[in-house]
C-alpha positions, 0 to 999 in steps of 0.5 A: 726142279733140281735132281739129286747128284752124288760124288763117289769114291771107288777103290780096289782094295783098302787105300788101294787105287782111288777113283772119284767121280760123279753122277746122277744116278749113283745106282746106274753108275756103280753097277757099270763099274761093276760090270766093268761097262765103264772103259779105261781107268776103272776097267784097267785097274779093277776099281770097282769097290765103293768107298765113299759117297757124298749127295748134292742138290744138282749135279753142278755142285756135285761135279764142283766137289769132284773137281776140288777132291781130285786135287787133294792129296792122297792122304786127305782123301784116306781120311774122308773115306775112314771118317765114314768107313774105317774099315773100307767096305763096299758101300755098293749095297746101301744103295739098294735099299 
């Protein structure tokens, strides 16, 4: 039996700093950003805000979108996040729920 996976999108501020990556357990993972437990470019940058996210059947496909976004322009990726969040609020506490 497959798990859900998710993609995500971090940011630091409105069209700030962009991060995206993916997960199988999207609550675990943010709060380590959050916590900045997570070494390097999110730590150094402060990305810890969730814009976007996006759940997939397995993690195979999850980590397949990953690497197709990280390759899109910027701008491309500005339009997903607003399509879904115009106004670039943290996402984080949708989670919990």
């Amino acid at each position: 039996m497959s798990r859900s996976a998710f993609v995500y999108i971090l940011t630091n501020r409105p069209k700030g700093v962009l991060y995206i990556g993916a997960t199988s357990d999207l609550v675990r993972r943010v709060a380590e950003h959050k916590g900045k437990y997570v070494r390097g470019f999110t730590e150094r940058y402060g990305v810890t805000r969730l814009v976007y996210f996006e759940e997939y059947a397995s993690i195979l496909e999850a980590r397949s979108r990953e690497r197709s976004m990280k390759r899109w322009a910027r701008s491309w990726k500005f339009e997903l996040i607003e399509k879904q969040n115009p106004d670039w609020r943290d996402l984080s506490d949708q989670l919990m729920l």
